[in-house]
C-alpha positions in Angstrom: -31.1 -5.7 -49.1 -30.5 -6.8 -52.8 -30.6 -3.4 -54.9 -30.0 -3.5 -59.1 -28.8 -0.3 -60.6 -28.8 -0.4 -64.8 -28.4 2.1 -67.5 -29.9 2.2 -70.8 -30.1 4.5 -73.6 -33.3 4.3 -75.1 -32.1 5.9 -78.3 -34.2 9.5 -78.9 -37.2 7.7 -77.5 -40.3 10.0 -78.9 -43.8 10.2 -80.1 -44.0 13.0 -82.5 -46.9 13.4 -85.4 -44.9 10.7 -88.3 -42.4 9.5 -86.0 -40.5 6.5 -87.5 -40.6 3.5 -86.2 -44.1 4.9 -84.3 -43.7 4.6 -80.9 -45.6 1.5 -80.4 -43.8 -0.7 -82.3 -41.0 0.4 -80.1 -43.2 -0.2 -76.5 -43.1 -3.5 -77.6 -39.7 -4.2 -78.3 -38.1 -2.4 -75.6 -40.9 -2.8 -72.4 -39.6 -6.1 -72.4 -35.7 -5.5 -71.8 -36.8 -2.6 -69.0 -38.4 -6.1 -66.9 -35.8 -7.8 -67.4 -33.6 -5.6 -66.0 -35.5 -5.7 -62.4 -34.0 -2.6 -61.6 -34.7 -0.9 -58.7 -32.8 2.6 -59.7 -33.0 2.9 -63.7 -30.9 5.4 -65.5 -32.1 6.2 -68.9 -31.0 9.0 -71.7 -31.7 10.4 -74.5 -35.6 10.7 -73.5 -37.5 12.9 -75.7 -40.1 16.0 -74.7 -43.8 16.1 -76.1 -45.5 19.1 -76.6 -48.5 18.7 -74.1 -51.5 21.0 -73.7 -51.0 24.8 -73.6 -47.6 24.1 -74.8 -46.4 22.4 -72.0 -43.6 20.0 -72.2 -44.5 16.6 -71.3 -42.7 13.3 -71.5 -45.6 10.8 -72.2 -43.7 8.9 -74.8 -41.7 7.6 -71.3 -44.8 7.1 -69.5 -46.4 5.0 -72.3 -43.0 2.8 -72.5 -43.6 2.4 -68.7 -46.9 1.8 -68.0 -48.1 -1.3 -66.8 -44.7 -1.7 -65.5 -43.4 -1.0 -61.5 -41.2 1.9 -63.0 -44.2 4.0 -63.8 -44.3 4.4 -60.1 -41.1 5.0 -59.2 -39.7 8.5 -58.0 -38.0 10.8 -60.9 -34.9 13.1 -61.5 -35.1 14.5 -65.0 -33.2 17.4 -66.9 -35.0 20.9 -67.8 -33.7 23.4 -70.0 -30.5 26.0 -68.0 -33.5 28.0 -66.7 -35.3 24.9 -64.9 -38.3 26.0 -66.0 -39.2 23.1 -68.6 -37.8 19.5 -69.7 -35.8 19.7 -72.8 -36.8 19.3 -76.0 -34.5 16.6 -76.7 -32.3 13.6 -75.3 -33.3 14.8 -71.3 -31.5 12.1 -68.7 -33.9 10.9 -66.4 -33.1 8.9 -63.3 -36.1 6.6 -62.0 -35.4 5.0 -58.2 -37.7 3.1 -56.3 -36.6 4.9 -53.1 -37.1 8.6 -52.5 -34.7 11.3 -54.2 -34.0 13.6 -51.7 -31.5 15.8 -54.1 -31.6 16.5 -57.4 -29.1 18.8 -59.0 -27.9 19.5 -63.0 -24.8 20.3 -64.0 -23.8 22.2 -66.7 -21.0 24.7 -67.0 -21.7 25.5 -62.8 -17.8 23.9 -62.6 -16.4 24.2 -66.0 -16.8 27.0 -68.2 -16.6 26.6 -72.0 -13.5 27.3 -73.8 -12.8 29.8 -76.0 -12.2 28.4 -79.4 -11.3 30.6 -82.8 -12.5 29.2 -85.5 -10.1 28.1 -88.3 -12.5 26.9 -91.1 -15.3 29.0 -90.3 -16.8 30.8 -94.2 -18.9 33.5 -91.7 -17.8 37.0 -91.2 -17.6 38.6 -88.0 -15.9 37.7 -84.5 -14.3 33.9 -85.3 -13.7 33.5 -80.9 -17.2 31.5 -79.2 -17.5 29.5 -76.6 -17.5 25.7 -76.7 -20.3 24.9 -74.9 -21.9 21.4 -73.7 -24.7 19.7 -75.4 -26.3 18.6 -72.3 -26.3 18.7 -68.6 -25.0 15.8 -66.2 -28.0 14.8 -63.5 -27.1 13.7 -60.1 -29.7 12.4 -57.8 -29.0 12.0 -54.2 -31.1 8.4 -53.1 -32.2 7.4 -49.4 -31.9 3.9 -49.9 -32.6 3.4 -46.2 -28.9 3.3 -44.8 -26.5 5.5 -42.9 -25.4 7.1 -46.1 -27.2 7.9 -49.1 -26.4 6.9 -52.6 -25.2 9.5 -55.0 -26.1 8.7 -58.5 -25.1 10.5 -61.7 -27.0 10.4 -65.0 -24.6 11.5 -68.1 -24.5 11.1 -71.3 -21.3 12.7 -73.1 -20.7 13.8 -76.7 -20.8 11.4 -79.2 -17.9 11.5 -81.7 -19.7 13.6 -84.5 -18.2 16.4 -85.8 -19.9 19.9 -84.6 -21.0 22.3 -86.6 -18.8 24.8 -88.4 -20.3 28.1 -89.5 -20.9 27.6 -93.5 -19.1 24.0 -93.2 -22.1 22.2 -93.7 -23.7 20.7 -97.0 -26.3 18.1 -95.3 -26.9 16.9 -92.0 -24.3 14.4 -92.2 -22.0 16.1 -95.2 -19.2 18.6 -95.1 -17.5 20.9 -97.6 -14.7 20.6 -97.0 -12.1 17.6 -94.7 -10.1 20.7 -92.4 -14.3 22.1 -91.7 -15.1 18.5 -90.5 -11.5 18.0 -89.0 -12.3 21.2 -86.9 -16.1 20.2 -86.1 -14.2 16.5 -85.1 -11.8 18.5 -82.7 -14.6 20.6 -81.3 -16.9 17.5 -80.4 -13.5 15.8 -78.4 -13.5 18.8 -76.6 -17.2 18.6 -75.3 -16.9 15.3 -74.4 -13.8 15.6 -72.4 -15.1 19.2 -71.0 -18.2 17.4 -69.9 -15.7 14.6 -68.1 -14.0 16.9 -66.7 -16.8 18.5 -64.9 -18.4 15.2 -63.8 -14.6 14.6 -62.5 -15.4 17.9 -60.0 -18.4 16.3 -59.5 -17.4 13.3 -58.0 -14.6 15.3 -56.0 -17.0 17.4 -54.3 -19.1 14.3 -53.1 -15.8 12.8 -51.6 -15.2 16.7 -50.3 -17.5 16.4 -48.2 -17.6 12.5 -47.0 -14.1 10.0 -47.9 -16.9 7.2 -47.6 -19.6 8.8 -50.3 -21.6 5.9 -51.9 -21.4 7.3 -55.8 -22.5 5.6 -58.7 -21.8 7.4 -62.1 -23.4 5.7 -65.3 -25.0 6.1 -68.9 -23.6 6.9 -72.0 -19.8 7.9 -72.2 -19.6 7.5 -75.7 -16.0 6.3 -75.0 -13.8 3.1 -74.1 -11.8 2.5 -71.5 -8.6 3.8 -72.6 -10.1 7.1 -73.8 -10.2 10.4 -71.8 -13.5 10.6 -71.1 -13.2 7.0 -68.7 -9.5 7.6 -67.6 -10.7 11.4 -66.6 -13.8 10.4 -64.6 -12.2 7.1 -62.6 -9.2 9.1 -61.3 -7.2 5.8 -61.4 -4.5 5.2 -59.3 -1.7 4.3 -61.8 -2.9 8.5 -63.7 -3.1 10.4 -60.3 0.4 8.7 -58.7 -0.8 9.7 -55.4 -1.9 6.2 -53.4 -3.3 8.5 -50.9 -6.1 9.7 -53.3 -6.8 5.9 -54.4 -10.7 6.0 -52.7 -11.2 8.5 -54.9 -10.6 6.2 -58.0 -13.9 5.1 -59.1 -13.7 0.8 -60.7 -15.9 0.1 -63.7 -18.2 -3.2 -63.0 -17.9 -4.1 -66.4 -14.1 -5.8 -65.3 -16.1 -8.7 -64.1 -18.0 -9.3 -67.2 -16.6 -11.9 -69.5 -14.2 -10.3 -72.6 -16.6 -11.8 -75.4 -19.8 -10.3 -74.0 -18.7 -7.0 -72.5 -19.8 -4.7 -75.2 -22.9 -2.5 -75.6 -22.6 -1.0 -79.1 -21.8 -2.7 -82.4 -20.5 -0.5 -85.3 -19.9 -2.3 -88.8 -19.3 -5.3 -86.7 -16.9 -4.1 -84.2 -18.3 -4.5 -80.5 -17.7 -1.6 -78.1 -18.3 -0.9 -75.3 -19.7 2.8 -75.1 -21.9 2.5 -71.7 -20.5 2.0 -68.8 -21.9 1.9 -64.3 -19.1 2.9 -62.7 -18.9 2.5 -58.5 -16.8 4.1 -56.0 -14.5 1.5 -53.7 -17.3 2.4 -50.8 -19.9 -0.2 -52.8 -17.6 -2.6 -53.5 -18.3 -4.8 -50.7 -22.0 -4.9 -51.5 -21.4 -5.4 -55.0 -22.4 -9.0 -56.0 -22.7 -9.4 -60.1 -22.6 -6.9 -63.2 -24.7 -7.7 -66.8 -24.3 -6.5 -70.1 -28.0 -7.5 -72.4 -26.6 -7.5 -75.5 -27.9 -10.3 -77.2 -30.3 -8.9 -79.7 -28.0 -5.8 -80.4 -27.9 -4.6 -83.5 -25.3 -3.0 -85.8 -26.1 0.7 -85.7 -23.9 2.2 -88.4 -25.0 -0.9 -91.0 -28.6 0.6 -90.1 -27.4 4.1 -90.4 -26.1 3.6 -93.9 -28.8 0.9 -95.3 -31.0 3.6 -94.3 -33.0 1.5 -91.7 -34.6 2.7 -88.7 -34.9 -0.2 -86.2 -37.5 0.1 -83.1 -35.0 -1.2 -80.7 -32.4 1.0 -79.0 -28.7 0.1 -80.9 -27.4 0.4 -77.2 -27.6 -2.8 -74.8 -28.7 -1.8 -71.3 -26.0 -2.7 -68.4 -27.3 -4.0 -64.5 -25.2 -4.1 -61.6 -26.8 -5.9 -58.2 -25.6 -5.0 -54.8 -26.4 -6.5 -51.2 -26.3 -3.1 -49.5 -26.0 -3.3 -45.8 -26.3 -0.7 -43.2 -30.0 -0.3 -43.5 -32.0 1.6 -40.6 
């Protein structure tokens, strides 16, 4: 059976009163690219909450991107808020799979607790010591694609490299004060998105806990290259570990097969990078066929950023991976 799994991130995907560019200029743009990508499991991020009636949370700017197509049908894993009670306001992972989801579980901070940091730079009195805690959860959805063993996905998307907030750093949105406030914020952001890396790492390891053979997918946005922590951390390779013995726990990045000049899913100031990645434990690599990168029409998001433009197309290229899973009851 021929199964696609893709990643996108559909860039704070929203339909608020004013929004700009309105959300149907972006439907039309980006409807599109979700077709193409055929996929039968869809991981997206950074989808944003409505405010429905009675001040319920809704995420209808999703379902109107979806509809008319066979993913507004599909079963659904999405983030809530820490108390489960609601999605959250902003940037909520959701996984879409044409086959049930028979487990869906969030992670945030249930493996990794926040570190305590002092702050250095910080121009507000009282206790400098809180906790560094992660923007956003990590989703896993557990996925009965009709074999012996189900197929563990996991949803992330990590800490981009923008410096956190410093108490009284701040001039603007975007503008500091002072270079050792951002060098602090900087510092504080690397250690969210390795914190976060490390806890999908524990993730992963509890999955091969309890079965050497677990099927695991881990995808989205890493906001990180190859070399840096947050990959090395989460593939356990080989060559880091020095154990051989703990090799099945290594997890290999399908990009490897895509050609050098087209493996890249960001572009900043005209540098390409690759930021999201679908990673695949050695248990699917028998049924793993071919791996895509649609980055064509990419755009440069940092020229944007700083011309002040606000494209209706997602600056991130979606990435597919096809298997021929066997093993099917």
């Amino acid at each position: 059976m021929t199964v696609r799994i893709a990643t996108f991130n559909l860039e704070n995907l929203d339909d608020r009163p004013g929004e700009q560019p309105a959300l149907s200029d972006r439907v039309a743009l980006m409807r599109p690219e979700l077709e193409r990508l055929n996929a039968d499991i869809l991981c997206l991020q950074e989808v944003n909450a409505q405010e429905g009636a009675q001040h319920v949370r809704t995420l209808s700017a999703l379902d109107q991107l979806l509809d008319g197509t066979p993913y507004a049908d599909f079963h659904r894993a999405v983030t809530t808020n820490d108390k489960g009670t609601k999605f959250r306001d902003i940037q909520n992972l959701v996984t879409l799979s044409r086959f049930p989801i028979t487990i869906t579980r969030q992670v945030r901070h249930d493996l990794v607790e926040g570190p305590v940091h002092r702050y250095i730079s910080s121009q507000q009195d009282g206790d400098p010591r809180r906790s560094v805690d992660w923007d956003r959860p990590v989703l896993m959805a557990e996925i009965d694609t009709g074999g012996s063993l189900p197929l563990h996905v996991v949803n992330l998307h990590l800490k981009a490299p923008l410096a956190s907030n410093i108490p009284g750093q701040k001039s603007g949105p975007f503008s500091w004060k002072s270079v050792p406030g951002w060098a602090e914020g900087y510092f504080i952001a690397a250690v969210k998105r390795a914190g976060q890396a490390l806890e999908t790492r524990l993730l992963i390891d509890q999955l091969f806990d309890d079965d050497s053979d677990a099927r695991i997918v881990v995808c989205g946005d890493f906001n990180a290259e190859s070399r840096e922590v947050p990959l090395v951390t989460i593939r356990g390779d080989v060559e880091e570990v020095g154990n051989g013995k703990l090799a099945y726990r290594a997890l290999v990045p399908v990009e490897r097969t895509v050609p050098p000049a087209q493996r890249y899913t960001v572009r900043h100031l005209g540098e390409k990078v690759m930021l999201d990645h679908l990673l695949i434990s050695r248990s699917l690599l028998a049924s793993f066929r071919t791996a895509e990168v649609h980055n064509e029409l990419l755009t440069d998001e940092l020229a944007a950023y700083y011309s002040g433009r606000k494209d209706p197309d997602s600056f991130h290229a979606p990435v597919v991976a096809e298997f021929e899973l066997k093993d099917q009851r």
